[in-house]
Gaussian input, Z-matrix of N, CA and C with variables (Angstrom, degrees):
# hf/3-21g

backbone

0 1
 N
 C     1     B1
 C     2     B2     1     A1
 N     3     B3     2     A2     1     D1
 C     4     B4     3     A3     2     D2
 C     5     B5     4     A4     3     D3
 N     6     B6     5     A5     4     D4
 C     7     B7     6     A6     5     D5
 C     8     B8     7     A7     6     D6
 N     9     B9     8     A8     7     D7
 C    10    B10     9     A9     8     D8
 C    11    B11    10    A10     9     D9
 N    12    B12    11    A11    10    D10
 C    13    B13    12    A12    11    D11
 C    14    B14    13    A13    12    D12
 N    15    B15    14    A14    13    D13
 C    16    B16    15    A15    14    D14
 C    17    B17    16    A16    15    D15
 N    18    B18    17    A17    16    D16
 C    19    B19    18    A18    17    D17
 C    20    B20    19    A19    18    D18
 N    21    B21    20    A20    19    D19
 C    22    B22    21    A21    20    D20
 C    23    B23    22    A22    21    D21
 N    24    B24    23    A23    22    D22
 C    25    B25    24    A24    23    D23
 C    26    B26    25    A25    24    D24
 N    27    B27    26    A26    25    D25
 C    28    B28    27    A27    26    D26
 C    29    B29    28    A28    27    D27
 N    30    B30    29    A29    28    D28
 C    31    B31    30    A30    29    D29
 C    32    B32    31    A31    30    D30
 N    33    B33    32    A32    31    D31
 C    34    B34    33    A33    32    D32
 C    35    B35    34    A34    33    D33
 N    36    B36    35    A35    34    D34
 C    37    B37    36    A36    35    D35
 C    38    B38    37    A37    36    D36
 N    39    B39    38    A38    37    D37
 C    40    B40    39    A39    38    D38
 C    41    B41    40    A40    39    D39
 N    42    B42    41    A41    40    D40
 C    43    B43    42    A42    41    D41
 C    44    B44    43    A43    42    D42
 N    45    B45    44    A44    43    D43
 C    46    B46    45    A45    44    D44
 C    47    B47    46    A46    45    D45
 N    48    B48    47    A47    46    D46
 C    49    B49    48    A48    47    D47
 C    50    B50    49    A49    48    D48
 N    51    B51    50    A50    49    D49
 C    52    B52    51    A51    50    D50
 C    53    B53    52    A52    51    D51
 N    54    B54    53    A53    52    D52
 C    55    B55    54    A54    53    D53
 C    56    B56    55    A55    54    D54
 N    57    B57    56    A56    55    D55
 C    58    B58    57    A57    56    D56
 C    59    B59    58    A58    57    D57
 N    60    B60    59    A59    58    D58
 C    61    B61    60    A60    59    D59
 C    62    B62    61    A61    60    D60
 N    63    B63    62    A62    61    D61
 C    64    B64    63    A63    62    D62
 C    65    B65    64    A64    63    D63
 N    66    B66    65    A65    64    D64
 C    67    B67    66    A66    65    D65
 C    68    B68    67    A67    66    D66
 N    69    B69    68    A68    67    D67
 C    70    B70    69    A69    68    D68
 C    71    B71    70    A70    69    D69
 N    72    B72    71    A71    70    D70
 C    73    B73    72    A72    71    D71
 C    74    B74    73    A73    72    D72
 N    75    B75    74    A74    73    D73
 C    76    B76    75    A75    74    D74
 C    77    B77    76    A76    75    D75
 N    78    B78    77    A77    76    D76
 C    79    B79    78    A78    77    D77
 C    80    B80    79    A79    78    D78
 N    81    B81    80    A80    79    D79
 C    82    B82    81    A81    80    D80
 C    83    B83    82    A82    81    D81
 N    84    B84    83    A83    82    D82
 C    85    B85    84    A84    83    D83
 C    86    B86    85    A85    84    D84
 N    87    B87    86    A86    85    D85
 C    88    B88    87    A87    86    D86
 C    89    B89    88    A88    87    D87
 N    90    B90    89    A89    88    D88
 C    91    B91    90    A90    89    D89
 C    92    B92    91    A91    90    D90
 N    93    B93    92    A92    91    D91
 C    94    B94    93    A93    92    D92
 C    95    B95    94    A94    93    D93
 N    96    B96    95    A95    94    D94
 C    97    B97    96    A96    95    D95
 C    98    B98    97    A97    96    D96
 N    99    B99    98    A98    97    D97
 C   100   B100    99    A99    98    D98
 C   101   B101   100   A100    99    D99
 N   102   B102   101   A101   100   D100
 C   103   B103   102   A102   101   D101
 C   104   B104   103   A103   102   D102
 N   105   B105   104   A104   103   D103
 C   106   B106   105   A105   104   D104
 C   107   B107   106   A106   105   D105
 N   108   B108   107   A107   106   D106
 C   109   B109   108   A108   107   D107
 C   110   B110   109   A109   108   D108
 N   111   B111   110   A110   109   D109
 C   112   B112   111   A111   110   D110
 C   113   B113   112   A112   111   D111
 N   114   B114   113   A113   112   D112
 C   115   B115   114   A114   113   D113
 C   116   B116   115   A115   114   D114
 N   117   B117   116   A116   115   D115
 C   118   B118   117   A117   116   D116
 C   119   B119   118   A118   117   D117
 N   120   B120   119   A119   118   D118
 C   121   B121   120   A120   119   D119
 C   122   B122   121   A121   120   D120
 N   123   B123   122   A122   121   D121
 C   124   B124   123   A123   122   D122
 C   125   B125   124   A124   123   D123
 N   126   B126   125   A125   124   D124
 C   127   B127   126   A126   125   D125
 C   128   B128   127   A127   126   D126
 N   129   B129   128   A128   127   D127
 C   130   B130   129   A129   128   D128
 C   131   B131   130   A130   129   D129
 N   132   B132   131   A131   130   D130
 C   133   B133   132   A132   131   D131
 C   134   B134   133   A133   132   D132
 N   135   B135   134   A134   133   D133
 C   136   B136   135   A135   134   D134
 C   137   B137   136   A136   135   D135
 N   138   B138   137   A137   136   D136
 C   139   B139   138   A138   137   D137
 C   140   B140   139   A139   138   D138
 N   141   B141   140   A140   139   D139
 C   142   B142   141   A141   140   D140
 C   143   B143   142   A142   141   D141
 N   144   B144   143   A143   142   D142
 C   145   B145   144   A144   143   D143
 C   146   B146   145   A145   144   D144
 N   147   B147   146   A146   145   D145
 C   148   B148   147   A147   146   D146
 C   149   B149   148   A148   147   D147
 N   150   B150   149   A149   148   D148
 C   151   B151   150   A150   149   D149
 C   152   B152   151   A151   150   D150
 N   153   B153   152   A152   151   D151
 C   154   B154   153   A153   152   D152
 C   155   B155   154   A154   153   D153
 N   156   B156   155   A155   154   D154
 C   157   B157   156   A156   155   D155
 C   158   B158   157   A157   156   D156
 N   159   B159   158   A158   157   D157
 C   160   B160   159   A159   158   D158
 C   161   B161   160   A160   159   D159
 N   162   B162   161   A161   160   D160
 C   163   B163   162   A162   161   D161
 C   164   B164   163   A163   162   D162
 N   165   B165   164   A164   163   D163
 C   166   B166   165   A165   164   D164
 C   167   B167   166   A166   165   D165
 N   168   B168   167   A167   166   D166
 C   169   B169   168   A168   167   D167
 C   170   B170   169   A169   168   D168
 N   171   B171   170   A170   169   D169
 C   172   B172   171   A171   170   D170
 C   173   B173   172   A172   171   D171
 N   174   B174   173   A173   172   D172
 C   175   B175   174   A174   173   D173
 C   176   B176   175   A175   174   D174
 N   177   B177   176   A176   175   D175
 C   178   B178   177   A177   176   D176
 C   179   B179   178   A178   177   D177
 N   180   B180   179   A179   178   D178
 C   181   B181   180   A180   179   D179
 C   182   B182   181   A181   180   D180
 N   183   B183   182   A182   181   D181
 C   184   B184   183   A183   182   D182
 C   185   B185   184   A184   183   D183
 N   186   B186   185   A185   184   D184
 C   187   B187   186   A186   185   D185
 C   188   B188   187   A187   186   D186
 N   189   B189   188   A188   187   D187
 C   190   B190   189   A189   188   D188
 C   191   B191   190   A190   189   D189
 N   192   B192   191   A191   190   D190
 C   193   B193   192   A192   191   D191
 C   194   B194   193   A193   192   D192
 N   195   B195   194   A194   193   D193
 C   196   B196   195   A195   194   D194
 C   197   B197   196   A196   195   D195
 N   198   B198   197   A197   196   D196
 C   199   B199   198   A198   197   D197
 C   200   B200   199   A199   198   D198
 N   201   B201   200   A200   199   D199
 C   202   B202   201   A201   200   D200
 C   203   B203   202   A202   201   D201
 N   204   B204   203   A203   202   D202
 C   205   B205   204   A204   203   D203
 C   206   B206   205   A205   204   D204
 N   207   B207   206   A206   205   D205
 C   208   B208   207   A207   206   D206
 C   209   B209   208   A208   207   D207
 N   210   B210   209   A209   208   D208
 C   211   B211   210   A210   209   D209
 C   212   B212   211   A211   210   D210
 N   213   B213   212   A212   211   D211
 C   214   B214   213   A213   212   D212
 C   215   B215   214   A214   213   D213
 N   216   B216   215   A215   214   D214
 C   217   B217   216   A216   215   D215
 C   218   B218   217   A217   216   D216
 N   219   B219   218   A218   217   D217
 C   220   B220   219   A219   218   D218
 C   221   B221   220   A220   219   D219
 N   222   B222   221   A221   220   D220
 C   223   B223   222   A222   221   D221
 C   224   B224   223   A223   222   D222
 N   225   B225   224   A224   223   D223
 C   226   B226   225   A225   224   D224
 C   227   B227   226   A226   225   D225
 N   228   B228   227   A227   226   D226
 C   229   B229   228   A228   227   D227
 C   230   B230   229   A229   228   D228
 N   231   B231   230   A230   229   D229
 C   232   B232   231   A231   230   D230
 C   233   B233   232   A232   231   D231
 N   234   B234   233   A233   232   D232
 C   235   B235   234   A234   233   D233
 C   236   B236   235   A235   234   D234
 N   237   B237   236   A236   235   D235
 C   238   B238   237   A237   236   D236
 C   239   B239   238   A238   237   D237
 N   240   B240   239   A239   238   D238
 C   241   B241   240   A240   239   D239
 C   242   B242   241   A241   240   D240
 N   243   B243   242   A242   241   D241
 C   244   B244   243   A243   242   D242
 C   245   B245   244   A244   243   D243
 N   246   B246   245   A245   244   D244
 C   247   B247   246   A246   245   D245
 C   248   B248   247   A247   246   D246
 N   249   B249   248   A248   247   D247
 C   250   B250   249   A249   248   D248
 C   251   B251   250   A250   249   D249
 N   252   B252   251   A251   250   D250
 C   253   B253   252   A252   251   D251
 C   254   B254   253   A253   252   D252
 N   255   B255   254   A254   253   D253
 C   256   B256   255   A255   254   D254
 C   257   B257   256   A256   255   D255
 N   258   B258   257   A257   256   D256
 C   259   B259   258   A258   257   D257
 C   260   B260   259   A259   258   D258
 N   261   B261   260   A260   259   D259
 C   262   B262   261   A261   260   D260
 C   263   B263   262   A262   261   D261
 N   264   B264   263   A263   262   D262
 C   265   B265   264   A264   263   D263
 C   266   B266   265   A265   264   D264
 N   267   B267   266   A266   265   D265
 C   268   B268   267   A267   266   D266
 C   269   B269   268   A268   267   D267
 N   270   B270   269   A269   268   D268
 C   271   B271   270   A270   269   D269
 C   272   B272   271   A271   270   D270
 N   273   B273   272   A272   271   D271
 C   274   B274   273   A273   272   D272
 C   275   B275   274   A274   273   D273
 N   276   B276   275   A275   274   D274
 C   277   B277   276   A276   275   D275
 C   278   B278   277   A277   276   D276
 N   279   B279   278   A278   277   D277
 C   280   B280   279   A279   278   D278
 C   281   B281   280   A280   279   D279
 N   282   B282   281   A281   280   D280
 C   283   B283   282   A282   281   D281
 C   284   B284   283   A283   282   D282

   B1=1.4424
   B2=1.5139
   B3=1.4327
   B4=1.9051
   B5=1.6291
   B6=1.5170
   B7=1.7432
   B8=1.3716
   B9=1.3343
   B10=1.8572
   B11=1.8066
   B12=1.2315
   B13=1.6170
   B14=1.4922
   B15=1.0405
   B16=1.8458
   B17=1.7115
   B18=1.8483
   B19=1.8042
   B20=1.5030
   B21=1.1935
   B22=1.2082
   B23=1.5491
   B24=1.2372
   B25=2.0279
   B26=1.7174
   B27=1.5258
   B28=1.5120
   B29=1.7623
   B30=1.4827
   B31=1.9434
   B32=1.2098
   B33=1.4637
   B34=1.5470
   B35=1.5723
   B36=1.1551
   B37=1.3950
   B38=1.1746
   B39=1.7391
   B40=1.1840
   B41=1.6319
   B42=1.2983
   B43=1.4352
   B44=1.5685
   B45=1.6288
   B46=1.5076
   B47=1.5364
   B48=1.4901
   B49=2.1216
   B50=1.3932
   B51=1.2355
   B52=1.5451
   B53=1.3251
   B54=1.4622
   B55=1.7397
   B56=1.1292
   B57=1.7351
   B58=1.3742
   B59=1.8320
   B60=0.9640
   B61=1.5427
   B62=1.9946
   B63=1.7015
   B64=1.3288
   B65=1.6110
   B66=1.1267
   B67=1.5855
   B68=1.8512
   B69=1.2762
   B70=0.9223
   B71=2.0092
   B72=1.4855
   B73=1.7636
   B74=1.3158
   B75=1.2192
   B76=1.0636
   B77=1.3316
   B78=1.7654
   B79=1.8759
   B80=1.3552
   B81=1.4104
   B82=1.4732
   B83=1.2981
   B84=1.5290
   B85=1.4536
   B86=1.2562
   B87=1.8428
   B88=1.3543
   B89=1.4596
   B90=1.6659
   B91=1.3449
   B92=1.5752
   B93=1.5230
   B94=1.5345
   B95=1.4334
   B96=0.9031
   B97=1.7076
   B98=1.2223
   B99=1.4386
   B100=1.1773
   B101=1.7083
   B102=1.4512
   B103=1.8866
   B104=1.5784
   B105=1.3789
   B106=1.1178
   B107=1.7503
   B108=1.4072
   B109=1.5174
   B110=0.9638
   B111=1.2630
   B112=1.5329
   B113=2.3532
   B114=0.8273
   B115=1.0757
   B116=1.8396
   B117=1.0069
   B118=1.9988
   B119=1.5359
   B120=1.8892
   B121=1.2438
   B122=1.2573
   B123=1.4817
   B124=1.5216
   B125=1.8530
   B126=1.4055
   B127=1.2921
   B128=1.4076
   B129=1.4940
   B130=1.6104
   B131=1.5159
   B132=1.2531
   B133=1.2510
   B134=2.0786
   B135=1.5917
   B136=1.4484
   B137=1.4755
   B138=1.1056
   B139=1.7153
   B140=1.3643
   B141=1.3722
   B142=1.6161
   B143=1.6193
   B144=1.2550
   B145=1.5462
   B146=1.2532
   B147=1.5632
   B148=1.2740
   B149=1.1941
   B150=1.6009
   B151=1.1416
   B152=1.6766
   B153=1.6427
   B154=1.5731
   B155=1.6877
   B156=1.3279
   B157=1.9197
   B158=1.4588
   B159=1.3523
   B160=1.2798
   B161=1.6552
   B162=1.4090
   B163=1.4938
   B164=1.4703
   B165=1.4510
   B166=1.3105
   B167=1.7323
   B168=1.1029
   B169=1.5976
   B170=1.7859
   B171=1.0744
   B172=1.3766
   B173=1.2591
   B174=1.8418
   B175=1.3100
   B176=1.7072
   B177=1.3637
   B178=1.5443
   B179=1.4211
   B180=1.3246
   B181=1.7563
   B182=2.0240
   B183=1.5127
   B184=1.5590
   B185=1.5270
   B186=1.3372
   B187=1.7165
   B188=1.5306
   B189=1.1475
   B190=1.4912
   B191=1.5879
   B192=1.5409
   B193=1.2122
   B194=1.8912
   B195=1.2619
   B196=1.1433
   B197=1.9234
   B198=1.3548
   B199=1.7439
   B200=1.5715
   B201=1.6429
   B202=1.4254
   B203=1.5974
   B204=1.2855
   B205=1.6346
   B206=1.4486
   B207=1.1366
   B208=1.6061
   B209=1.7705
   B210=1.1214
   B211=1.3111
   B212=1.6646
   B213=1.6281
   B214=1.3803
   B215=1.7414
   B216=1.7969
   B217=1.5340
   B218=1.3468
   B219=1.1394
   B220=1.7947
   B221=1.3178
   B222=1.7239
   B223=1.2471
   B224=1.5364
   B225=1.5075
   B226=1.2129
   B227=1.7443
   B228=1.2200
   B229=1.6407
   B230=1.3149
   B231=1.0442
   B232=1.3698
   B233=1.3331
   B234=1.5636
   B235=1.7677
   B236=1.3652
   B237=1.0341
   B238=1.3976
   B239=1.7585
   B240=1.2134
   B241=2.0519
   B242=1.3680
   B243=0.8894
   B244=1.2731
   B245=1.7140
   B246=1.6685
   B247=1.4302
   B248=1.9671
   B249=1.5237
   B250=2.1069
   B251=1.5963
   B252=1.4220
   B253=1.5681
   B254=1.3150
   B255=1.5249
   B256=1.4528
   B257=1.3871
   B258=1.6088
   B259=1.3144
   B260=1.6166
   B261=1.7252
   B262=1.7815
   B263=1.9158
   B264=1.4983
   B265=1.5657
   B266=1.6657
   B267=1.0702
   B268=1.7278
   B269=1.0698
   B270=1.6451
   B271=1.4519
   B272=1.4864
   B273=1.0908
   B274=1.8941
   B275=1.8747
   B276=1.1250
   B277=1.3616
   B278=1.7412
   B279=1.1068
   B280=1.8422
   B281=1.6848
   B282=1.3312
   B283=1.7324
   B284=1.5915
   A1=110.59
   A2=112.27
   A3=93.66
   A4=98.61
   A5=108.70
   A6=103.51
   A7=93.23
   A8=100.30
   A9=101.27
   A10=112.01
   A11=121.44
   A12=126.60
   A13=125.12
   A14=125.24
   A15=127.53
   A16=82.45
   A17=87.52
   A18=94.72
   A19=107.78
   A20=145.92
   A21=164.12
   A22=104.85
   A23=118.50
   A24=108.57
   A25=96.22
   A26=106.18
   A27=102.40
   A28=92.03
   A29=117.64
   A30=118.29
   A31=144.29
   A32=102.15
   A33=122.48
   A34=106.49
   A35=137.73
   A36=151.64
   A37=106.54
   A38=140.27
   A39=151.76
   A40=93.04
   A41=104.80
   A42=115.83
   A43=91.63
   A44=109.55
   A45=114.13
   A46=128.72
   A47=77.13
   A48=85.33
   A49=116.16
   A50=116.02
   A51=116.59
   A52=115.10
   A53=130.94
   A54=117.43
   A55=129.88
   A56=122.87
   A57=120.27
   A58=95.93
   A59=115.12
   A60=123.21
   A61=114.75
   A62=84.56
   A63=88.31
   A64=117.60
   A65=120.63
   A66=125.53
   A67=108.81
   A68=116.84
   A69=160.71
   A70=107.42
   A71=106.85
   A72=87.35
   A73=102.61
   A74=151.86
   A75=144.15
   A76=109.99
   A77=112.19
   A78=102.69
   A79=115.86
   A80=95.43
   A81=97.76
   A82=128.90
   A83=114.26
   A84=141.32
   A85=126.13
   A86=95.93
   A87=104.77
   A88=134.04
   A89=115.17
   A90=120.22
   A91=120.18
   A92=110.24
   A93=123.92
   A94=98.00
   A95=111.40
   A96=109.98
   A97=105.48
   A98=123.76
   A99=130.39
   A100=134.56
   A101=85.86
   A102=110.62
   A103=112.23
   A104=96.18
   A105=115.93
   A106=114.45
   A107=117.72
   A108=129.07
   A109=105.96
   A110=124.30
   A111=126.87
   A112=103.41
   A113=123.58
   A114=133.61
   A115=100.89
   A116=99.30
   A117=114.69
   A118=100.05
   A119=125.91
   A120=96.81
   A121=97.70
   A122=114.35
   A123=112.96
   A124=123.90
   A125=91.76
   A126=103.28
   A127=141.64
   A128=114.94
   A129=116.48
   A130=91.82
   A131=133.81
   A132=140.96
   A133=102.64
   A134=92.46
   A135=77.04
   A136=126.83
   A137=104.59
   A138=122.66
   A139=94.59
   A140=140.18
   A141=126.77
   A142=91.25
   A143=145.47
   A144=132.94
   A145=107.71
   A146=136.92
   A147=135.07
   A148=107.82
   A149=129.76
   A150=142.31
   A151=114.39
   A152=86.35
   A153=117.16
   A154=94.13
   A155=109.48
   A156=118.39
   A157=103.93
   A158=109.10
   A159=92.75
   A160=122.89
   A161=119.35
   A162=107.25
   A163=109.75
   A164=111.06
   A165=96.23
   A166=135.88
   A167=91.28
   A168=117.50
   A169=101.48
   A170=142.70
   A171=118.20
   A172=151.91
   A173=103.85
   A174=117.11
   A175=108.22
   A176=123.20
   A177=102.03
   A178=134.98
   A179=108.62
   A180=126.37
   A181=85.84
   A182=109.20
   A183=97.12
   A184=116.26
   A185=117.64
   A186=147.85
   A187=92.28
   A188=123.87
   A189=141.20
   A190=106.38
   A191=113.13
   A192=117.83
   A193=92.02
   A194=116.35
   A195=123.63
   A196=107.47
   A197=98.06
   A198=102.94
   A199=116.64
   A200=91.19
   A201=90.90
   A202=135.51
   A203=104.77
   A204=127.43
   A205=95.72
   A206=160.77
   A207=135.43
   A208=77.46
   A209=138.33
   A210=137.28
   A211=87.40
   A212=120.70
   A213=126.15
   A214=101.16
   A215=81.81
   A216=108.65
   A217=145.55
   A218=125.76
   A219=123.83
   A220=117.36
   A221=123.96
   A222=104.74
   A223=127.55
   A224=103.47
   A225=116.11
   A226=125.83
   A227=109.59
   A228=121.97
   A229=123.18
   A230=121.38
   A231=116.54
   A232=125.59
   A233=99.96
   A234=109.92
   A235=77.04
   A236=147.67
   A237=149.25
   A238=94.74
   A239=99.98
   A240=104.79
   A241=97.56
   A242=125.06
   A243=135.50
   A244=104.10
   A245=100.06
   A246=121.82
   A247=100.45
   A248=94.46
   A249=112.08
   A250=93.71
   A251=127.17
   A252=131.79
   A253=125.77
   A254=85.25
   A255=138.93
   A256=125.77
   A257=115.94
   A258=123.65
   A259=129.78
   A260=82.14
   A261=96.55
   A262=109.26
   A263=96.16
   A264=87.88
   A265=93.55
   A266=142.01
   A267=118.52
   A268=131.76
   A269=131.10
   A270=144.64
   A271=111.06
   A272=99.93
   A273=132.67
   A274=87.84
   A275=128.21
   A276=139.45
   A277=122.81
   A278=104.25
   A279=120.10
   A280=89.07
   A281=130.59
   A282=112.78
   A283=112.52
   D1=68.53
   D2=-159.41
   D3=-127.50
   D4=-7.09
   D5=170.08
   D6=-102.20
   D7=163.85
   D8=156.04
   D9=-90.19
   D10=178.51
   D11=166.27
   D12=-79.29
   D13=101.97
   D14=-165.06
   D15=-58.40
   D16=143.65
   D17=164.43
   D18=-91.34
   D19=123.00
   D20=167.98
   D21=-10.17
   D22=-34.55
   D23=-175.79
   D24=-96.83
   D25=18.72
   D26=-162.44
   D27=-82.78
   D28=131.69
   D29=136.19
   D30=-118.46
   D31=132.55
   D32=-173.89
   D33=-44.26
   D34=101.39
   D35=169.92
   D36=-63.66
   D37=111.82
   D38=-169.88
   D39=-53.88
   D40=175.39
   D41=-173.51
   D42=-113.48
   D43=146.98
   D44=-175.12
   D45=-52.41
   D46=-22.23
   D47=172.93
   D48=-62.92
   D49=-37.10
   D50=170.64
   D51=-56.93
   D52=-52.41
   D53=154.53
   D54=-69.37
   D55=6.78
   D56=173.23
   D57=-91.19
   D58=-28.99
   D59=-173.44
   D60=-63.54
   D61=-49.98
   D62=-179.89
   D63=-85.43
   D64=-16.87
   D65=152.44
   D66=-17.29
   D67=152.19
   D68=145.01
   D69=-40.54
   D70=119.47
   D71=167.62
   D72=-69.58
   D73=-60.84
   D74=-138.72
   D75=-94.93
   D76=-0.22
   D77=149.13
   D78=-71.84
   D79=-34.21
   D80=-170.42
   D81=-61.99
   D82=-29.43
   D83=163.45
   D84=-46.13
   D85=-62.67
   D86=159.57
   D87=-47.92
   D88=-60.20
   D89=160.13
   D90=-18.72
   D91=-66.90
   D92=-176.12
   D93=-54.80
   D94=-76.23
   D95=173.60
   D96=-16.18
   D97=-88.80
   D98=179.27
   D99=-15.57
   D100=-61.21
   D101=137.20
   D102=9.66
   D103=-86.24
   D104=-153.58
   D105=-75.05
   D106=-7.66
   D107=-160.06
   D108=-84.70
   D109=163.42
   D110=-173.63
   D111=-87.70
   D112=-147.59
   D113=-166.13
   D114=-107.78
   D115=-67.51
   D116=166.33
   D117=-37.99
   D118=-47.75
   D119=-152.98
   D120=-98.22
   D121=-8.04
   D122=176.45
   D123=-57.44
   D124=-50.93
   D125=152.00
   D126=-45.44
   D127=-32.60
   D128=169.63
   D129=-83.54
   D130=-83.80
   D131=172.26
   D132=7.68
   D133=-61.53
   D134=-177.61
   D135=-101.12
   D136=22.40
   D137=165.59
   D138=-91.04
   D139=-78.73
   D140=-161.86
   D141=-49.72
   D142=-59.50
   D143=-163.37
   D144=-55.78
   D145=-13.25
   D146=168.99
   D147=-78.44
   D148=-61.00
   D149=147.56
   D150=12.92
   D151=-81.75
   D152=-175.32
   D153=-40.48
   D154=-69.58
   D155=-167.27
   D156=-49.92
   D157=-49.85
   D158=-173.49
   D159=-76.23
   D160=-10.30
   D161=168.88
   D162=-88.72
   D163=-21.14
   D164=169.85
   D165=-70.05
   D166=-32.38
   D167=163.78
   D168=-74.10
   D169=-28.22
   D170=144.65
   D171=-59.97
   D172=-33.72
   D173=174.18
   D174=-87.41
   D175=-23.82
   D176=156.91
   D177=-61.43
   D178=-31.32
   D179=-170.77
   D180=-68.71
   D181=-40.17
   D182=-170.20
   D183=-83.40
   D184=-9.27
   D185=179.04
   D186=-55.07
   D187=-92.95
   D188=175.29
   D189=-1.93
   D190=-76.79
   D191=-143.40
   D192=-78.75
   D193=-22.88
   D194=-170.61
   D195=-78.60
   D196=-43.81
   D197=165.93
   D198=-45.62
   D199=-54.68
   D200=173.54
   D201=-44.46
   D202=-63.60
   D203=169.85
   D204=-54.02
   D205=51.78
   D206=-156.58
   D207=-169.25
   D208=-27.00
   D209=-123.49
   D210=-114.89
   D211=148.53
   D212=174.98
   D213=-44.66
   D214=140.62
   D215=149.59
   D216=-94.91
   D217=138.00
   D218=-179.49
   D219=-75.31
   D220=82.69
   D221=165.02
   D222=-65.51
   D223=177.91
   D224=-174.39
   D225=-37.75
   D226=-50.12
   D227=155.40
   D228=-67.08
   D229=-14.55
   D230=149.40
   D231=-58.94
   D232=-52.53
   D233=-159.11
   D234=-76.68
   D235=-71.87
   D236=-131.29
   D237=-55.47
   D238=-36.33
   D239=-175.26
   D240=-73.95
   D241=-43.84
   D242=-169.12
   D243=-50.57
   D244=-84.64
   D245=176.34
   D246=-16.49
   D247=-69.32
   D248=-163.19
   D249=-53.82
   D250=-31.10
   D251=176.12
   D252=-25.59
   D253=-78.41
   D254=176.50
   D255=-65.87
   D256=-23.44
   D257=151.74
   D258=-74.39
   D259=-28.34
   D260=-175.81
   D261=-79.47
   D262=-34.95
   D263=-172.47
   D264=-96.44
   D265=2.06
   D266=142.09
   D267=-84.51
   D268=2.66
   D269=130.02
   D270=-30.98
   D271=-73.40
   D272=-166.83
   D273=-58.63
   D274=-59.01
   D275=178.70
   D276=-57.30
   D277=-26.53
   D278=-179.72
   D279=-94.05
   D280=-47.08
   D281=-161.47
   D282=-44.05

């Protein structure tokens, strides 16, 4: 009688080595590092990494609109092909 009976909606939760494995070396580095810090520096340590997210998460949100604007223009002979296109294939589209 030395296991108990799993209840059927029950799951086996990997053991932490399986996310220590799939880690990153240089999380792992960091971590140890980390290790070693006092309580004070842990705390700054993880204020600049908030820091960090949040400007990075600013300068992408401003990336976008700037890609956009950045992107070819339609000159005049363009649109003009364009326009005669677009008249011709909603001709072709109404028959």
């Amino acid at each position: 009688m030395g296991a108990k009976k799993k209840h059927v909606d029950t799951v086996s939760e990997p053991s932490s080595q399986v996310y220590h494995a799939a880690a990153k070396p240089e999380v792992s580095r960091i971590l140890e590092m980390a290790r070693k810090l006092s309580n004070k520096e842990i705390l700054q340590f993880t204020k600049k990494l908030e820091l960090m997210l949040v400007k990075e998460s600013q300068t992408s949100s401003t990336k976008f609109p700037q890609f956009l604007l950045s992107g070819p223009e339609m000159d005049d002979a363009h649109f003009k092909s364009f326009q005669l296109n677009r008249a011709v294939f909603n001709q072709w589209r109404k028959k």
